[in-house]
C-alpha positions in Angstrom: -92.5 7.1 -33.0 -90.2 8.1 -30.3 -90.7 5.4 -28.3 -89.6 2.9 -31.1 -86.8 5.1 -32.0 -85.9 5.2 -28.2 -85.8 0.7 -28.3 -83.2 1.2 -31.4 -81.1 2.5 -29.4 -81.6 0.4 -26.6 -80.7 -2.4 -28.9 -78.2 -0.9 -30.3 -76.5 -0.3 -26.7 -77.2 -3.9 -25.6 -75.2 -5.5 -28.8 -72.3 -2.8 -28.5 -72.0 -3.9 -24.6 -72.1 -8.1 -25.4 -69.7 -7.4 -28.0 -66.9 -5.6 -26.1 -68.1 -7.9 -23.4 -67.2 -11.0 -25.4 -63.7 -9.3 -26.6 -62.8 -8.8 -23.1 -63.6 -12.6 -22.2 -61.5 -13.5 -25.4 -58.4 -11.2 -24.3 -58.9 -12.4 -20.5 -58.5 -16.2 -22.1 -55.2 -15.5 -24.3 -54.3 -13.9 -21.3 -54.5 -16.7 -19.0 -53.4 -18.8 -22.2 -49.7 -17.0 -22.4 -49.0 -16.6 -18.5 -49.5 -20.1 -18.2 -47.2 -20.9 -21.2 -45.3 -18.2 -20.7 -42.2 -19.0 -18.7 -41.8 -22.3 -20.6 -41.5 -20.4 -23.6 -38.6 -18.1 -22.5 -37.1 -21.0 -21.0 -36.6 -22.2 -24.4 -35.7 -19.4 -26.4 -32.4 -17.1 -26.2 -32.1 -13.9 -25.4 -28.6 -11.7 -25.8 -29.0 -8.5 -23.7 -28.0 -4.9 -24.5 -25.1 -4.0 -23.5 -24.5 -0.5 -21.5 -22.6 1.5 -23.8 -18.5 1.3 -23.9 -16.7 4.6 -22.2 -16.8 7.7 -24.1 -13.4 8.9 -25.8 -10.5 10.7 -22.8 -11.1 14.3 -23.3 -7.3 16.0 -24.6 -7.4 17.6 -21.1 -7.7 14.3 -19.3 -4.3 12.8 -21.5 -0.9 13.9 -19.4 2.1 15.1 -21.4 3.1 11.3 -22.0 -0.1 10.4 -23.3 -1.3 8.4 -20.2 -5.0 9.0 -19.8 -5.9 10.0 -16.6 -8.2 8.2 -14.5 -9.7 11.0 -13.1 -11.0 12.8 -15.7 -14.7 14.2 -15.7 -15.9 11.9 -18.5 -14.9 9.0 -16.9 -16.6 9.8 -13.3 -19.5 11.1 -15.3 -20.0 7.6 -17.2 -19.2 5.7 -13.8 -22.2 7.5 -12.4 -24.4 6.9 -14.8 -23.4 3.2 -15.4 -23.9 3.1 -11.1 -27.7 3.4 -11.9 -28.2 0.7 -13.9 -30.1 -2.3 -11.8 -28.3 -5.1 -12.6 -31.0 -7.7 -10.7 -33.8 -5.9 -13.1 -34.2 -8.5 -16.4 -36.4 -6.9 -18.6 -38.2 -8.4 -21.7 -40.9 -6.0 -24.0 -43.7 -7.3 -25.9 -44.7 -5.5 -28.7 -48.1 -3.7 -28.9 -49.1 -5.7 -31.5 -50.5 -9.1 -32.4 -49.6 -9.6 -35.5 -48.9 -13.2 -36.9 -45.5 -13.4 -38.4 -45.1 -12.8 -42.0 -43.2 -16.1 -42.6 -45.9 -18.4 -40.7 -48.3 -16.6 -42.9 -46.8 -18.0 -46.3 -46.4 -21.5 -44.5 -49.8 -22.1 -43.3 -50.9 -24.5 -45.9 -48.0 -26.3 -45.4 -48.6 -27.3 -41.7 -52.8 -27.1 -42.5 -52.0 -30.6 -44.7 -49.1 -32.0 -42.9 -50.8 -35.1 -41.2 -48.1 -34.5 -38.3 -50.2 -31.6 -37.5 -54.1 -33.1 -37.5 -54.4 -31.9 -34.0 -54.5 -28.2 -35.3 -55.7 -28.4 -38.4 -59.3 -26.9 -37.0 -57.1 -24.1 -35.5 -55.6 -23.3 -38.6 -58.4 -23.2 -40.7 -59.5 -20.4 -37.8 -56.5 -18.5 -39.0 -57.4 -18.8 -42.7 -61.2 -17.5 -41.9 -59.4 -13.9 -41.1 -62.6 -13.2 -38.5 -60.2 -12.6 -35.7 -60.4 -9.5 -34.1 -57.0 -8.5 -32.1 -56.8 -9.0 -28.3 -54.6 -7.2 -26.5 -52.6 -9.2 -23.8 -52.7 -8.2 -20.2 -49.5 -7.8 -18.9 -50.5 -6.5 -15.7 -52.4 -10.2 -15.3 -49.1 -12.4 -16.2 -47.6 -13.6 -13.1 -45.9 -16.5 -14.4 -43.0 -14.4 -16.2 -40.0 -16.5 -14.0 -37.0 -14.6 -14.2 -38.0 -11.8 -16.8 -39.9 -8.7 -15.8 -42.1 -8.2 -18.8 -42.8 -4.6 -20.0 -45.2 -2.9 -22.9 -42.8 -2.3 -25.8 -44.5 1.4 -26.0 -42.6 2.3 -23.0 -39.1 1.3 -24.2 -39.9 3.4 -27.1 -37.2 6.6 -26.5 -34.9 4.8 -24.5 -31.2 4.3 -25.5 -28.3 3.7 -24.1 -25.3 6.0 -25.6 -22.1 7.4 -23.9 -23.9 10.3 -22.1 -26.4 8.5 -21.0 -27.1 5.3 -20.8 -31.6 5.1 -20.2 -31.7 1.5 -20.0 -31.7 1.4 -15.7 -32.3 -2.5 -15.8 -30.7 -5.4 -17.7 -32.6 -5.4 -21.2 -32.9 -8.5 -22.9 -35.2 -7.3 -26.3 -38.5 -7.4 -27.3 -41.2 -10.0 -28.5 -44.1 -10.0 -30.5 -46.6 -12.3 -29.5 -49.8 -12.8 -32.1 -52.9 -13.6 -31.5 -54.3 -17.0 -30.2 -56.2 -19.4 -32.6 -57.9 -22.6 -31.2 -59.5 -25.4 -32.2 -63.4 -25.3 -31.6 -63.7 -26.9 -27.8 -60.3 -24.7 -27.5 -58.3 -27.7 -26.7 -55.7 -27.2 -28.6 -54.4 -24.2 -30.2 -51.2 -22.1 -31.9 -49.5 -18.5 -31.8 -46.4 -17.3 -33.5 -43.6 -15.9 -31.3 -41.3 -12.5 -32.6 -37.9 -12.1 -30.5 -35.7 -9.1 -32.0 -32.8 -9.4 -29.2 -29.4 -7.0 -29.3 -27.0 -6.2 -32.2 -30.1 -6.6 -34.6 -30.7 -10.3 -34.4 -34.4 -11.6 -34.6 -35.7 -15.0 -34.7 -39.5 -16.2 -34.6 -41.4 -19.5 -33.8 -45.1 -21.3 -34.0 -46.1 -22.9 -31.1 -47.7 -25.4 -31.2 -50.1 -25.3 -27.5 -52.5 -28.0 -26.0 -54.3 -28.0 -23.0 -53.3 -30.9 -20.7 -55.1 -31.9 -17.2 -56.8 -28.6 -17.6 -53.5 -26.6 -17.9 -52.4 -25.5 -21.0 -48.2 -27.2 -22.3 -46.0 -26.2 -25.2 -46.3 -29.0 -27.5 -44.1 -28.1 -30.2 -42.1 -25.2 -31.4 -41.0 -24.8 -34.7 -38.5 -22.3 -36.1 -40.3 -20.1 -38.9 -37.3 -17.6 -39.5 -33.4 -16.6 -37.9 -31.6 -13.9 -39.0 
């Protein structure tokens, strides 16, 4: 008896183990998948970065009898300095910690599932639409191919902001994406994601991609705008 009980578990182990073996090999692809894609896909979007804040108000011991504000005063040293630290060769871009598909590709999916302009990723689609997929997170520590940007988890962002006394931000921000996960076709030829970008002042925007792997390397084959506000 205790010896059967004792293979259970051994089973047990074995399945746990391939399965968080096979998520890892599924994260590691849509990893691969996005750092190749990656800088072509913030080469074509916008981004409006956050602005350091503007000077805080002249104290009334900083305004002479004429009302000329002085340049001298403490506040305005005090904002110099902290404005000093900022790294202005530092573009950063977050992606959120989160792999949701956007809500607006979500309502369209039928739509681009019978649209014969879209054959090519119809199998892919109906991946979506079978809801099995279990989220993978993207390793940004493995994405090289970033070009410009220096890509951050959004989680660390989280607490900074940039106001007149102190300005957190110490790089150039540029805002944050939301990058879902990756659905393919069945020989994972060809394959889609939707793309989140939330950028300064409260603007957001988001995209499907259509991907497809080309000589072995996988290209942007089509973006389409889902949403702009």
């Amino acid at each position: 008896m205790k010896t059967f009980i004792l293979q259970i578990i051994l089973a047990l182990l074995i399945i746990s183990s391939s399965g968080c073996k096979n998520h890892k090999i599924k994260s590691n692809e849509e990893t691969q998948v996005i750092n190749e894609i990656f800088k072509e896909l913030t080469d074509s979007l916008v981004y409006y970065r956050a602005y350091p804040p503007p000077p805080p108000p002249p104290l009334p011991s900083s305004i002479d009898t004429s009302g000329n504000i002085l340049n001298d005063s403490f506040s305005t040293k005090k904002y110099m300095e902290l404005i000093s630290k900022i790294d202005t060769s530092r573009f950063v871009l977050s992606l959120r910690d989160s792999a949701r598909i956007d809500v607006d590709f979500k309502d369209r999916v039928n739509e681009f599932l019978y649209d014969s302009a879209y054959s090519d990723y119809q199998a892919a689609f109906k991946s979506y639409l079978k809801n099995d997929k279990k989220k993978s997170d993207l390793d940004i520590a493995a994405m090289r191919n970033t070009g410009r940007y220096e890509l951050v988890k959004s989680s660390n962002i989280i607490g900074l902001e940039n106001n007149t006394n102190n300005p957190k931000y110490d790089f150039m921000y540029y805002g944050e994406m939301t990058i879902s996960s990756l659905f393919f076709n069945d020989s994972h030829t060809t394959g889609f994601f939707t793309c989140e970008v939330f950028c300064w002042r409260g603007c957001n925007y988001s995209y499907l991609i259509l991907i497809k792997k080309v000589s072995m390397t996988w290209k942007i084959q089509k973006m389409i705008r889902l949403s702009i506000a």
